[in-house]
Short mmCIF file of the C-alpha atoms (twelve columns), coordinates in Angstrom:
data_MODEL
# 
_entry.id   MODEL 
# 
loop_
_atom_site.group_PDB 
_atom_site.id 
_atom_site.type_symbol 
_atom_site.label_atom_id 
_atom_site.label_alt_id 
_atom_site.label_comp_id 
_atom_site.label_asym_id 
_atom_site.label_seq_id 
_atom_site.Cartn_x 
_atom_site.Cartn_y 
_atom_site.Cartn_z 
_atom_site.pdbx_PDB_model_num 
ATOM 1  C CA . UNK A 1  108.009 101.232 100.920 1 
ATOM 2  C CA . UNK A 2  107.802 104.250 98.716  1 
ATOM 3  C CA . UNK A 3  106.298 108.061 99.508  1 
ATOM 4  C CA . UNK A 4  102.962 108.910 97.282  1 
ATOM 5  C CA . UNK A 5  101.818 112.760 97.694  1 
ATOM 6  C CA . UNK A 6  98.683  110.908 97.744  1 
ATOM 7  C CA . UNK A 7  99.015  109.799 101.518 1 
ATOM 8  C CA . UNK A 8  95.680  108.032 101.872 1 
ATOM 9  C CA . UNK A 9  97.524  105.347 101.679 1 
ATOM 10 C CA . UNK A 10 99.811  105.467 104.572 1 
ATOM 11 C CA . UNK A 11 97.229  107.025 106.625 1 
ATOM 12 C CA . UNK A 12 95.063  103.361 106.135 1 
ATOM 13 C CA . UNK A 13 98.311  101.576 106.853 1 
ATOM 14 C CA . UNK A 14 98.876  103.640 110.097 1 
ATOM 15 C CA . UNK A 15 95.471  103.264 111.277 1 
ATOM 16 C CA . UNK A 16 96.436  99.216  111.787 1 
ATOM 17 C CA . UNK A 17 100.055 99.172  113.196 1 
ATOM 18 C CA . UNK A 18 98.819  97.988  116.468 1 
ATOM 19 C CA . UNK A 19 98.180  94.671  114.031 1 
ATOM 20 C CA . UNK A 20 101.993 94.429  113.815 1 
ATOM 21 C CA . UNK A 21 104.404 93.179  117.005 1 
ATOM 22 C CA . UNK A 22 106.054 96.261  117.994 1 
ATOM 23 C CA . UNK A 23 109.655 95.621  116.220 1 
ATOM 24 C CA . UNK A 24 107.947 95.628  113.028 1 
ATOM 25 C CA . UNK A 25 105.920 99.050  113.883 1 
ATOM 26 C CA . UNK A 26 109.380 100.447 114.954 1 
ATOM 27 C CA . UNK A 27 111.287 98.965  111.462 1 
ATOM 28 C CA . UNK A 28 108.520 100.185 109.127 1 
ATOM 29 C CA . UNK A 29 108.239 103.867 110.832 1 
ATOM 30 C CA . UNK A 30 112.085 104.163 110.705 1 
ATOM 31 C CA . UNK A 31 111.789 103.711 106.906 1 
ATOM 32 C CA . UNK A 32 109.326 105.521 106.137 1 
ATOM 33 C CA . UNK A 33 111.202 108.399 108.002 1 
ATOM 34 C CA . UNK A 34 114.398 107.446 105.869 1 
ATOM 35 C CA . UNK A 35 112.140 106.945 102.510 1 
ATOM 36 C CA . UNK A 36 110.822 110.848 103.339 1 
ATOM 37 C CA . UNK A 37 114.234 112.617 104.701 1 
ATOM 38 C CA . UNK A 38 114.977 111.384 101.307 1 
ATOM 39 C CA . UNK A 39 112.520 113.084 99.044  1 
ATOM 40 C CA . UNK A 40 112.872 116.214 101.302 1 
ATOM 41 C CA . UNK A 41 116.913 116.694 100.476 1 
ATOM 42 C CA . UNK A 42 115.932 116.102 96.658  1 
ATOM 43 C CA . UNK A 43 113.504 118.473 96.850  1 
ATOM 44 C CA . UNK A 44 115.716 121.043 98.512  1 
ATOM 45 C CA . UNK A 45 118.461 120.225 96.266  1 
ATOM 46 C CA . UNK A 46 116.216 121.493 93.274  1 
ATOM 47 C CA . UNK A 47 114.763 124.243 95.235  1 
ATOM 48 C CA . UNK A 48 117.283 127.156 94.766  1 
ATOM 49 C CA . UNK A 49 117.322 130.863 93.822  1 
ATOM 50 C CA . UNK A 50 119.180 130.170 89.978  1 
ATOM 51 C CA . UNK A 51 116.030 127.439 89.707  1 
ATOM 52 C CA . UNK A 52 112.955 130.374 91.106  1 
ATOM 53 C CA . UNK A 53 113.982 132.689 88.267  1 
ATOM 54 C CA . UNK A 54 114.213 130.191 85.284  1 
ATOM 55 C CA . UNK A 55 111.028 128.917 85.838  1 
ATOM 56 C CA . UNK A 56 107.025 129.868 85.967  1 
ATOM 57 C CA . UNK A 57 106.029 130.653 89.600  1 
ATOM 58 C CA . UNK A 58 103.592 127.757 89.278  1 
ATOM 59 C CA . UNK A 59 106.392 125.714 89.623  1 
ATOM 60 C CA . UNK A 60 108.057 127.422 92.376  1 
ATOM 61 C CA . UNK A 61 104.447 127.389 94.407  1 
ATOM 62 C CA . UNK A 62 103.896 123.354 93.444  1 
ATOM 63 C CA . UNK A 63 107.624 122.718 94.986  1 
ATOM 64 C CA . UNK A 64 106.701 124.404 97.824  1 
ATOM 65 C CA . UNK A 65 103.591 122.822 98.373  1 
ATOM 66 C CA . UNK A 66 105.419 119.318 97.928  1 
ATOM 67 C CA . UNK A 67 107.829 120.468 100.930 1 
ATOM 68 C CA . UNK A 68 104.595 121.380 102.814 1 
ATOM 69 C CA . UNK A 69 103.532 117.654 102.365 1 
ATOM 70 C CA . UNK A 70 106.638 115.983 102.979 1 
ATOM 71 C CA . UNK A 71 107.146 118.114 105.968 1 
ATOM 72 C CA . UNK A 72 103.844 117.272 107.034 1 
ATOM 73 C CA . UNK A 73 104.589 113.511 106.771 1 
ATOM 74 C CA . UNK A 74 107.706 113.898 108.703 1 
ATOM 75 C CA . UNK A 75 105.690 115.143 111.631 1 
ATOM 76 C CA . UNK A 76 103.450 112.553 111.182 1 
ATOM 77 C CA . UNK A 77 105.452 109.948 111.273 1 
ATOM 78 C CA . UNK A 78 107.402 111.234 114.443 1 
ATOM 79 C CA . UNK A 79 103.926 111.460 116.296 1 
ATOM 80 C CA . UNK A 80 103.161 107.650 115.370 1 
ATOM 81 C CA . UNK A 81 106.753 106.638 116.207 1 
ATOM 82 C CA . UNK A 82 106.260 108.373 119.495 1 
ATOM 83 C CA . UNK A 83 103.108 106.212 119.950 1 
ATOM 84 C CA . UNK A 84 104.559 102.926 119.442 1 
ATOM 85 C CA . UNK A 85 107.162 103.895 122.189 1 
ATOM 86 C CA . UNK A 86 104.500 104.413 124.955 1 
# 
């Protein structure tokens, strides 16, 4: 269980969670939640003013474009979560 900005993966993986009873659907969305609230706070925690003007704003834009995919994720992952529940 890890996050990959490449999220191909995943996506194949969600595509066959009805294969899996529905405790195990539940178990593996609830860490992948906790794997990407994760990357999210250590991405904020880098993500400050001090940190914007030491660097090239190449790296500010490619941090936010990281929280853009992790946020993206974390919506994801609600919706499926939601599914499993109906």
């Amino acid at each position: 269980m890890k996050f990959d900005y490449d999220t191909n993966i995943f996506s194949i993986t969600a595509f066959f969670l009805d294969c899996l009873p529905e405790k195990e659907q539940k178990t593996l969305l609830e860490q992948r939640m906790t794997v990407l609230q994760e990357y999210l706070a250590g991405i904020q925690k880098q993500h400050t003013e001090e940190w914007e003007k030491q660097v090239n704003p190449y790296h500010v834009a490619n941090l936010q474009r990281m929280t853009d995919i992790v946020l993206a994720e974390i919506s994801g992952t609600e919706r499926l979560f939601k599914a499993t529940t109906k």
